[in-house]
C-alpha positions, 0 to 999 in steps of 0.5 A: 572483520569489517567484510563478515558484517558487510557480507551479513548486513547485505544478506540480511538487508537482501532478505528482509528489506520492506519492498513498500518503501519505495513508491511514487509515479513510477510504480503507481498502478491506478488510483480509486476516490472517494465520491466527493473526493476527500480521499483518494487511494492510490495502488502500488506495485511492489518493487523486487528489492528483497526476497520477500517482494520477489516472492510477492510479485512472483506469487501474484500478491505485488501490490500494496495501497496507500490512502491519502485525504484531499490534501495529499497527506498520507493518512493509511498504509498498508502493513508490510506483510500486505500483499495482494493482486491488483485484480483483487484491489481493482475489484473489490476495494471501495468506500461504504455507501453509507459512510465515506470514511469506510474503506473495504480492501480485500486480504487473503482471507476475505475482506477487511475495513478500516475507519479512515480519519475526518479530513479537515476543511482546509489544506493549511500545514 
């Protein structure tokens, strides 16, 4: 009994396991600020853990972003279905002119924004 739900969890986890768990230096690709540097967004690589990010990196949409404020404070990340060239995020990714807390992303249907939140003045926890 116990080897069919270790054989199923196993399958199940090998199949669906979220590839944007995991990341950090090791699979960090480049890093775009904002212009007075309250927000820093960092592109990441997807890492083949699961089928589906197997089929991410193989099918060229092997990357995911994450936003941090000048703190260092995660703030924005991407859905786990987002997947999309580094190319893509490279060249079309940016802040608004307008309004610094306006992020453009490209997705496969065109591009995308979102209203980031106001970064306080201070680091305190």
């Amino acid at each position: 009994m116990f080897c069919i739900f270790f054989i199923i969890h196993r399958t199940v986890f090998f199949l669906f396991f979220p590839p944007s768990i995991f990341y950090g230096k090791h699979n960090q690709k480049y890093e775009i600020n904002s212009e007075n540097k309250n927000y820093k967004v960092v592109i990441y690589k997807y890492i083949p853990v699961s089928l589906l990010s197997i089929y991410k990196v193989f099918d060229e949409m092997g990357c995911f972003f994450v936003v941090y404020d000048k703190c260092g404070r995660e703030i924005y990340k991407t859905p786990l279905s987002y997947g999309v060239s580094a190319n893509l995020l490279y060249d079309e990714m940016g802040f608004s002119t307008l309004n610094e807390r306006e992020l453009f992303f490209p997705t496969n249907e065109g591009i995308d924004s979102i209203m980031l939140p106001v970064v306080s003045s201070s680091c305190a926890a």
